[in-house]
Structures are given as C-alpha cells and as structure tokens.
C-alpha positions as CSV (number, residue, x, y, z in Angstrom):
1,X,0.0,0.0,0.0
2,X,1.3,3.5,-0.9
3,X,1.2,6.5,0.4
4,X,-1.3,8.1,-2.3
5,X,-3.7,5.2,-1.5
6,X,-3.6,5.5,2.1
7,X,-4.3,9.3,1.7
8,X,-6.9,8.7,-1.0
9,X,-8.8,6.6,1.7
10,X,-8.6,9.4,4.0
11,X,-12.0,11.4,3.8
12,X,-13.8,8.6,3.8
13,X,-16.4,7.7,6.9
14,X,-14.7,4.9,9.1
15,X,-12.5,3.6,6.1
16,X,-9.6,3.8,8.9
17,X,-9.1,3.4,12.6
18,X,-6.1,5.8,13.9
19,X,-4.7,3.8,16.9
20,X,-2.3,5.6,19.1
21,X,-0.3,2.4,20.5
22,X,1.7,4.7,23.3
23,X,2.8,8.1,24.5
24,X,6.5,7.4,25.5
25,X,9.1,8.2,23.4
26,X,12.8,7.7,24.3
27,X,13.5,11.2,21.9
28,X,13.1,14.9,23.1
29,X,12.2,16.3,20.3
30,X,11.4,20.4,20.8
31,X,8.4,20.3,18.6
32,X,6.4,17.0,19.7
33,X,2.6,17.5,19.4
34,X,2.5,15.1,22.2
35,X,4.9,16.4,25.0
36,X,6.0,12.9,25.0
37,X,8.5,11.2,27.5
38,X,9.6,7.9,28.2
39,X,6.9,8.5,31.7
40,X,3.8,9.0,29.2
41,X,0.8,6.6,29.3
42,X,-0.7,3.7,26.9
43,X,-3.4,1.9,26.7
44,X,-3.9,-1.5,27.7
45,X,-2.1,-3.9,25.3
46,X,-5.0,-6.6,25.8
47,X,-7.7,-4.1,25.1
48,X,-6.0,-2.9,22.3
49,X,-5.8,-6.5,20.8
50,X,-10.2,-7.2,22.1
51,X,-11.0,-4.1,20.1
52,X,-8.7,-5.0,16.7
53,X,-10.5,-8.3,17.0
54,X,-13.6,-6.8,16.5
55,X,-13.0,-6.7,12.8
56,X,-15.0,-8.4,11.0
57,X,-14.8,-9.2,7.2
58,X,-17.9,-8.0,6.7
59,X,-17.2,-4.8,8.9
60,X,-14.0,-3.3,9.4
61,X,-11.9,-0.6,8.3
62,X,-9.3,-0.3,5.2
63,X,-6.7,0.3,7.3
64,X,-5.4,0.2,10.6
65,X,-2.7,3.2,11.6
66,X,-0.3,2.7,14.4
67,X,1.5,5.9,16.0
68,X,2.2,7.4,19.1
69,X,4.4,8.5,20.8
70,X,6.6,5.7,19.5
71,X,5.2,2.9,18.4
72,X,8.0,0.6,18.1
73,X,8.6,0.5,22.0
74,X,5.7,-2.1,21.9
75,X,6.9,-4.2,18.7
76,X,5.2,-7.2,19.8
77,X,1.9,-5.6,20.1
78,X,2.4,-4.1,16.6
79,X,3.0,-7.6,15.4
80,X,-0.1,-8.8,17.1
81,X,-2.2,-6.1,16.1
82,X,-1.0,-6.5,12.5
83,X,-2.0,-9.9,12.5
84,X,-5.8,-9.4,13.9
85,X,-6.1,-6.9,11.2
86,X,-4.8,-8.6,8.3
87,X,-7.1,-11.8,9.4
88,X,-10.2,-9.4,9.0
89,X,-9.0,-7.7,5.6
90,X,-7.9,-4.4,6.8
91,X,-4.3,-3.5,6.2
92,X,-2.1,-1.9,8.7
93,X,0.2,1.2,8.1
94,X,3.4,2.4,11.0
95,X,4.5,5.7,11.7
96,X,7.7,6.0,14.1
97,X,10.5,8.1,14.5
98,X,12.8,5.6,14.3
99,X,14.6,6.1,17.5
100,X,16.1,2.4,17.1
101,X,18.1,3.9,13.6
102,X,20.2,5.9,15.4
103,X,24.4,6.2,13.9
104,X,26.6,4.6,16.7
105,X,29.8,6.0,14.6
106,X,30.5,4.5,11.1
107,X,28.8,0.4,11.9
108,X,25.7,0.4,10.0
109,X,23.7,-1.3,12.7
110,X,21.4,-3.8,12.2
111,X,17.6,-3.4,12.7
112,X,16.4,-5.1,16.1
113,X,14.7,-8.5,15.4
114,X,11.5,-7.3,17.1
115,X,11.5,-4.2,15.4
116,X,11.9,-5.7,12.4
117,X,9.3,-8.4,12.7
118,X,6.8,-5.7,13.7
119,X,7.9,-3.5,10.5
120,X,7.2,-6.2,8.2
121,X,3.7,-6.9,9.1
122,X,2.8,-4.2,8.1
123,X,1.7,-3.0,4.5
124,X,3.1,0.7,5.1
125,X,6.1,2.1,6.9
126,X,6.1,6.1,7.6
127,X,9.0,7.5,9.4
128,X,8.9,11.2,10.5
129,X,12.3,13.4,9.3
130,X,12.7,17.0,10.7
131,X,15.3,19.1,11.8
132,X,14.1,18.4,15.0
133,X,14.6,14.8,15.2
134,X,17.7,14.9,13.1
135,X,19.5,16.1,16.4
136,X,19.1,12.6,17.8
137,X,18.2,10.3,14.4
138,X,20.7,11.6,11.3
139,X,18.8,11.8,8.0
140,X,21.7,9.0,6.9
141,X,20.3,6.4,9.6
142,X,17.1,6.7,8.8
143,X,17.3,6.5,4.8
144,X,19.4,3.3,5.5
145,X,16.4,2.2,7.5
146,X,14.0,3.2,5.0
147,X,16.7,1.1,2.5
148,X,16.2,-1.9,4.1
149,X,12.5,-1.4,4.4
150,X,12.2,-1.3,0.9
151,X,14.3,-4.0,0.0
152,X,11.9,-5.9,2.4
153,X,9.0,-5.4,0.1
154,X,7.4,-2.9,2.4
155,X,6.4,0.3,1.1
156,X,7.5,3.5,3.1
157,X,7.0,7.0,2.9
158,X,8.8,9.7,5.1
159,X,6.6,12.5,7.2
160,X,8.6,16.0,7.3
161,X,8.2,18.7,9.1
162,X,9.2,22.6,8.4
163,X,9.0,26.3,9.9
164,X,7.0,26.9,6.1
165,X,7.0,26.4,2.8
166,X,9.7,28.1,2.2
167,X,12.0,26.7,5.0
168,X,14.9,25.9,3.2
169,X,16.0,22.8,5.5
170,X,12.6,21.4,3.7
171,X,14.1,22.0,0.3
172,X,17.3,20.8,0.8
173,X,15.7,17.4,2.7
174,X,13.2,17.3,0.1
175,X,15.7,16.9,-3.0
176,X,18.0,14.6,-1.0
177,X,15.4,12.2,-0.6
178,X,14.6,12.7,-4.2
179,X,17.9,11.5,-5.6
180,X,18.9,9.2,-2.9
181,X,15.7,7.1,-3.7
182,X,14.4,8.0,-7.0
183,X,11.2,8.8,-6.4
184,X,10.6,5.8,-4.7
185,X,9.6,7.1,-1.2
186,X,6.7,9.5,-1.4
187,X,6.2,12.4,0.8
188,X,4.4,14.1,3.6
189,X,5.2,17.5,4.3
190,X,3.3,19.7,7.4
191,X,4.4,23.0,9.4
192,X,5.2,23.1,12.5
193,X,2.2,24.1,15.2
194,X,1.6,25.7,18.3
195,X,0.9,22.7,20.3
196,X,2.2,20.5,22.7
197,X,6.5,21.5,23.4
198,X,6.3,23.9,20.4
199,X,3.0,25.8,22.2
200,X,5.8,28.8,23.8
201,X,7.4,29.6,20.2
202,X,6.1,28.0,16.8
203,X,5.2,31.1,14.9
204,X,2.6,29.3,12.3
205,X,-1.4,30.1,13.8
206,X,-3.6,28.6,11.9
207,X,-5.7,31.1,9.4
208,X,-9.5,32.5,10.9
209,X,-12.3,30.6,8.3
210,X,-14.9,32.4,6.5
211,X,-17.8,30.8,7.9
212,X,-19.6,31.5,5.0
213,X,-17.5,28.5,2.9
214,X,-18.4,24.9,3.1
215,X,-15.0,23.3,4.5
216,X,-15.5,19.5,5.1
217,X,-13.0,18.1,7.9
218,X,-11.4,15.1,6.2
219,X,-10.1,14.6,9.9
220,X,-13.1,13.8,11.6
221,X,-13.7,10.4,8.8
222,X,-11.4,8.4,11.1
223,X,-12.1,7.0,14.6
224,X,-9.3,8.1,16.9
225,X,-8.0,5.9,20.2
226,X,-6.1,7.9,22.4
227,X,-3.5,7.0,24.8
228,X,-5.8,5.9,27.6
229,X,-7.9,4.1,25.2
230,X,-10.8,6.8,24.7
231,X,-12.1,6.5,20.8
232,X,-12.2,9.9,19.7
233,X,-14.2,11.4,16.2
234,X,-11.0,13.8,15.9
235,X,-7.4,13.2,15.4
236,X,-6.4,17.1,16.5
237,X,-3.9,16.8,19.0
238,X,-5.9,19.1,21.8
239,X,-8.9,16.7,21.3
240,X,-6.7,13.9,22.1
241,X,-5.5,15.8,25.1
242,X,-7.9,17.5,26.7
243,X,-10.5,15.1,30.1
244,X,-13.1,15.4,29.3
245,X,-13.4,15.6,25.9
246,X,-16.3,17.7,23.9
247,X,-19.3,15.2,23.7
248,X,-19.7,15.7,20.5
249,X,-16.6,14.4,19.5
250,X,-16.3,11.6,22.0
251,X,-17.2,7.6,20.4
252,X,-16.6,5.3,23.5
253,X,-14.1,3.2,25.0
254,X,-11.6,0.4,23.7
255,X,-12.6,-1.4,27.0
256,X,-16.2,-2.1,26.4
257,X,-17.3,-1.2,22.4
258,X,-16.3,-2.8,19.5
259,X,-15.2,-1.9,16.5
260,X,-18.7,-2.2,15.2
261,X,-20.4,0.2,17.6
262,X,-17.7,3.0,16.9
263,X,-18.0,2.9,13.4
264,X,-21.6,3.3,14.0
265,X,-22.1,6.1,16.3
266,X,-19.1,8.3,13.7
267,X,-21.3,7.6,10.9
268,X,-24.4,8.0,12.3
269,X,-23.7,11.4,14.5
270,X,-25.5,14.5,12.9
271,X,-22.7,16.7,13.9
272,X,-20.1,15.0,13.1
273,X,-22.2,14.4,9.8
274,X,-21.9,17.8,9.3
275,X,-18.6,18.6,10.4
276,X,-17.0,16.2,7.8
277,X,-19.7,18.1,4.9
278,X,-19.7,21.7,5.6
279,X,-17.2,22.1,8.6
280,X,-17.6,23.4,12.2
281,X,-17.3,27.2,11.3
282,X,-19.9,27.0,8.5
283,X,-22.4,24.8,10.5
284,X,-22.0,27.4,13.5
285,X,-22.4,30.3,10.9
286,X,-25.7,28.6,9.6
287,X,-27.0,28.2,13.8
288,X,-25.7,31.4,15.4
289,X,-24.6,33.9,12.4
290,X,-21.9,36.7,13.9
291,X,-20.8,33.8,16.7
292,X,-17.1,33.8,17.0
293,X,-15.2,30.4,15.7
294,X,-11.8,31.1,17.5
295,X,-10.2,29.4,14.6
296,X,-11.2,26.1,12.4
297,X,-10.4,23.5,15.2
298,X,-11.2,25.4,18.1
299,X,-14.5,26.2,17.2
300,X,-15.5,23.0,16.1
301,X,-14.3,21.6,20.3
302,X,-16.6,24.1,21.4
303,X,-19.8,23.3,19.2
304,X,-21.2,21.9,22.7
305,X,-21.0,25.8,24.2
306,X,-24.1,26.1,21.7
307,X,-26.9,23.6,21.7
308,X,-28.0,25.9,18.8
309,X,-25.6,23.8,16.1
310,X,-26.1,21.0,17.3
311,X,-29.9,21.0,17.3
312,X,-29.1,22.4,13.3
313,X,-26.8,19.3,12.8
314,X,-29.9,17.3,14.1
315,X,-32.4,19.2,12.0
316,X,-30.3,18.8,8.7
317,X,-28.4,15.7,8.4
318,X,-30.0,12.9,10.5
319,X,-31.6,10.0,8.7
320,X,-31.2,8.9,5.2
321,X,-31.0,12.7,4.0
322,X,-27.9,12.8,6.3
323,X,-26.2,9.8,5.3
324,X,-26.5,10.5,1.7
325,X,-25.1,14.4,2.1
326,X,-22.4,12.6,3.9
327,X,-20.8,10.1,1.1
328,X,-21.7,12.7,-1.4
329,X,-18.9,15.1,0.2
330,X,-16.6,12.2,0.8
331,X,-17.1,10.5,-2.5
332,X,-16.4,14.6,-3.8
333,X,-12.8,14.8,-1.7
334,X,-11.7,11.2,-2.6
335,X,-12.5,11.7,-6.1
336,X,-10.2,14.6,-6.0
337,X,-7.4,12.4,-5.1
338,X,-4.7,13.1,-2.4
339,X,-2.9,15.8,-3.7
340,X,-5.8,17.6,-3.4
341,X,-6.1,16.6,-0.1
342,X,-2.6,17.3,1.2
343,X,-3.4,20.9,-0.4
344,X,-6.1,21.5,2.1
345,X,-4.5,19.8,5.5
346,X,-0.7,20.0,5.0
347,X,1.9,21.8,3.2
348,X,0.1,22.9,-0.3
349,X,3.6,23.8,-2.2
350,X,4.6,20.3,-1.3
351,X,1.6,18.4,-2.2
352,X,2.6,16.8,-5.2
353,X,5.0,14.6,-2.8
354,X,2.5,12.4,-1.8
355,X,2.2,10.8,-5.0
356,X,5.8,9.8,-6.1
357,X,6.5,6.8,-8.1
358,X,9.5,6.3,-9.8
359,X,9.2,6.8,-13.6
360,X,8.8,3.2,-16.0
361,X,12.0,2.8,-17.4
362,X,12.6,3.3,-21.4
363,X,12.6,0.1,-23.5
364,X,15.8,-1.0,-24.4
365,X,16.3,-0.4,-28.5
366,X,15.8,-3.4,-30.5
367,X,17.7,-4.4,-33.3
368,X,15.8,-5.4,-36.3
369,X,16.6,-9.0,-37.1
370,X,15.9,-11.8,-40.4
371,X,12.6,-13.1,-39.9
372,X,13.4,-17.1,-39.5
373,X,10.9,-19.9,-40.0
374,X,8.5,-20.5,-37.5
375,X,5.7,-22.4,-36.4
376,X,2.5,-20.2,-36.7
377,X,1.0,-18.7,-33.9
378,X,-2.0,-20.8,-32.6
379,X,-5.3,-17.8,-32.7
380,X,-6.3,-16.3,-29.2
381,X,-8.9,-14.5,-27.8
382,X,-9.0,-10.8,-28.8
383,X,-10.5,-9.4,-26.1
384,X,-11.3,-5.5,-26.8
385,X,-9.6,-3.0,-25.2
386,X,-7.1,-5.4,-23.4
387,X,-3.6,-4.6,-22.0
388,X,-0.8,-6.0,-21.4
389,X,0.0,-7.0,-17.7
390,X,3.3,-4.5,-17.8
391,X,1.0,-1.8,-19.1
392,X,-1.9,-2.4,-16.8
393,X,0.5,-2.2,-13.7
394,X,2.1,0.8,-14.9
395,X,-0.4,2.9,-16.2
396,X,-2.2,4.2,-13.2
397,X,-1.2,4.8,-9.3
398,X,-3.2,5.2,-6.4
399,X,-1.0,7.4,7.7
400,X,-0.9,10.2,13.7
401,X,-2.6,13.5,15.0
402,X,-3.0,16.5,12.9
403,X,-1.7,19.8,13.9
404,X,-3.5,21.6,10.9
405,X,-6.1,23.8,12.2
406,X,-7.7,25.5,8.8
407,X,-8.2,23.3,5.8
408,X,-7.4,25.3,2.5
C-alpha cells in the first residue's frame, strides 16, 4: 500500500481506525505535538488487541494506523495487532520516529529483530524526518532504514516537518530524498504548530475561516483511540489531550465497544455528519450567524458551548437525507485524489510529494533482425480493449494527530 492510496482513503467515513499504541518516546524532540516522555501513558495492550479483533470481514476498516508516541517501543503488540487486522481484511500502516536507527559512529547497525518483525507486518512504513529529530536520528540512519524497508517489500513513505514552505531545511531534505531514492519514497510534508512542546514559540497560527464557505473536515472520517484508550471522532492533538473531551466528539471506550459500535455512532452522529460536509465554522455560521469560531479546530471543540448547532446538525443531516449528504462530500474529496487533499490539511507547495512513483524505465532499443521460419501462432482470444499486464500495472497509481487547524 502507498502513500497516495492510504491518503486517498482518508476522507472517507470509518475507512480507517487511527490507533495511538503509546505516549512514550525515548526522543526529546522540541516540537512533539504530544509532549511525549519515556513516563507517558498507553493503553492496555489486551484491550488494544479485544477491540482489533472486533474486525470483522464484513465490517472493518481499510486500514489500521499505528503511531504514538513511538510505536516501536511495543513491537510485539504491533505484530499482534497487525496480524488481527490482516485476518479481517484491513491493512495496517506504522508511523515512528525511528529512535532504534540511530548512527553509533560509522557500523551500519542492524535493525532489532523485534522491530523488524513488527515493520514487516505491516503493508506501510512512515517514518517522521525534521530538523528536530535529526539532532538525535541523522537523516543518513534513517534512509538506510528506509533502504532496508524497501528492499523488504514494504512500502514506506517519510513525514517531514518545516517552519513553512519556504523553509529551506525542507528544500534541501526534500531533494536529497529525491535522488537518494528516485522517487521511490513519497512524501508528507506539514508545518510546525503551536501545540504541545512547540506551544511557547512555533510562529505558524492557523488562518480564521470564513464561515460563510463549506469546508469539510477530512479529519473527523477516522475513529481516533487515544492513549488511555478513549475512541475519539478527531485526530487534532488538543482533542486527544484534553478530560473530558467535547461530547460531540467523544465515540466510547476500547474497554467495552467494539469496533462495530464505533463505526456506528461516527457515521451516524448529525454533527459529526456535518462537520465532515460543511465544517464546524460554517455549521456554527448557519446556527448562530456573527458567533465567534476562534479558529477552524477550536470552534469545532466548542460546538457543545451552543446547543443551537447541534440541534441544526440534528435538524439537517439525520436519517437517510444525512447519510447521503455525507458520502456525497466524501465520494467529492476522494475523487479529487490526495494531492488535493494534502493541499487542504498540509503543506500545499509540497503536495505533489504524496504521489511519487519512480518513472517506468525506457525500453531498451531493439535491433531489427531476419525473420526465421516458424511455427504459426495458434489464434487467441481478442479481447477488446485489453492490455498488457506490464502496461496495466504501470499505467495508473493510487497514515498520527494533525496539527492543521484551517483546511485550505
């Protein structure tokens, strides 16, 4: 599975399940979301494995997404988790910081056994590269991880991180990993936030919405379990944080509902209905015109502060009516691919990234030869409009919290 498939899949009502496997991380890196530390919380392993089991082939998502914190301080459970999934259909995708890759002088150190087990049961493997976690995992570890990954058969993708678009640490990382893999490892690229250790000094605030303008939330399609095993609508990192969370955006528990019951109450919730269609800002806009948002993400956790919106949401999408507005606005962002998508909730310049593929090779010149004697070709099937294989494969292509606040 590639990145551009996995983002493709992304708007799309409980087509994935965002699992947050710990918050300790052995790195100490100045711009974590999470404020993790090797002290953080995590949910109970066996609960985490009950819920996973849930699946069912007949009702289950896509894809399963592993993060943290780190997730590869619990290898085993990723293993495990991997392997309840993959029983049920859905496919499982990593992301990690790769503390484990880290140079110890010139020895190109092998990847631990568990770790490696754990990364190849999985069908995706994102690793995060910034300047920030460069000052404890070199850029040169991790592409040799990502190396090894590949050669593995598993597809990765890397996750960066700049001060802007224009940071020129981003351009520099981005054409390294150009060349050193030939387009063979896609892209994510994001700004740095105000949240969690980079709260006191990131300078990038997210943009005030015209509440006028349908903006779906892509981010509230995927179930969320945080680190003490709450199943959240929202994958924003305050969201995550923040006992108790809004109601509105609150699903259940890993320790009592199943996957089944979660998937339910997200597709079935009128606000959250209309929070993925026409976004927070414009559904408070339609309920209380002139009330203040206090930005894209903000204003959606505080929909609860006006029973107003929510008795709109109630009004507008419950029911069939709902449901259908509902996969008519996800079946619009999915058609439009992930670019698009990256445009809206990451760094727009970069978007492109997402979908790298290397480009088919050229075919090798042939010499013309004398036609020799033969015996004749024994008449197939002409079947119209058919392909070769080579050409069919080649011809068309198709992963944690968010800190974006204002989709584009």
């Amino acid at each position: 599975m590639e990145l551009a498939e996995l983002m493709s899949l992304r708007p799309l009502p409980g087509a994935g399940l965002l699992v947050n496997l710990t918050r300790r991380c052995p790195l100490h890196c100045a711009h974590c979301s999470s404020s993790s530390t090797m002290g953080s919380e995590e949910p109970d392993g066996g609960r985490l494995l009950r819920f996973v089991g849930s699946f069912r082939a007949d009702d289950r998502p896509d894809v399963l997404m592993m993060s943290g914190g780190e997730p590869l301080l619990r290898p085993d459970l990723v293993t495990e988790l991997a392997g309840r999934a993959h029983r049920a259909g859905t496919r499982c995708a990593l992301l990690t910081g790769a503390f484990f890759a880290a140079d110890t002088g010139s020895r190109d150190t092998p990847i631990p056994a568990k770790i490696l087990r754990a990364i190849t049961a999985v069908d995706h493997f994102s690793v995060s590269v910034d300047a920030f976690h460069e000052r404890e995992v070199p850029r040169r570890a991790v592409f040799r991880t990502v190396r090894r990954v590949l050669d593995a058969g598993v597809p990765a993708s890397l996750h960066l991180v700049g001060s802007g678009p224009d940071d020129p640490y981003l351009t520099d990382l981005v054409a390294e990993v150009r060349e050193t893999f030939a387009d063979r490892v896609p892209m994510l690229v994001n700004t740095v936030r105000a949240v969690g250790r980079a709260a006191s000094w990131a300078t990038a605030r997210p943009a005030a919405p015209d509440p006028r303008r349908a903006l779906p939330c892509s981010m509230a399609a995927w179930p969320v379990v945080a680190h003490d095993g709450t199943v959240l609508a929202c994958c924003n990192q305050h969201t995550v944080d923040t006992r108790p969370p809004p109601a509105h955006l609150t699903l259940g528990h890993i320790a009592v509902d199943t996957w089944g019951e979660i998937r339910e109450r997200s597709s079935s919730s009128p606000a959250l209905r209309m929070i993925r269609t026409v976004g927070p800002a414009n559904l408070l806009h339609r309920s209380v015109p002139g009330a203040s948002t206090r930005g894209y993400c903000a204003g959606c956790r505080r929909l609860g502060e006006h029973p107003e919106a929510l008795a709109t949401a109630d009004k507008v999408a419950s029911g069939v009516a709902g449901a259908l507005l509902d996969r008519h606005a996800a079946r619009l962002q999915a058609e439009a691919g992930p670019v698009a998508l990256v445009r809206r909730h990451g760094s727009a310049r970069h978007a492109g990234l997402v979908s790298l593929r290397p480009k088919p090779a050229s075919p090798a010149p042939t010499t013309p030869t004398t036609p020799t004697a033969q015996a004749p070709l024994a008449p197939g099937p002409l079947v119209p409009g058919a392909v070769p294989d080579s050409v069919a494969r080649h011809g068309t292509s198709r992963h944690g919290t968010s800190q974006r606040e204002t989709p584009r």
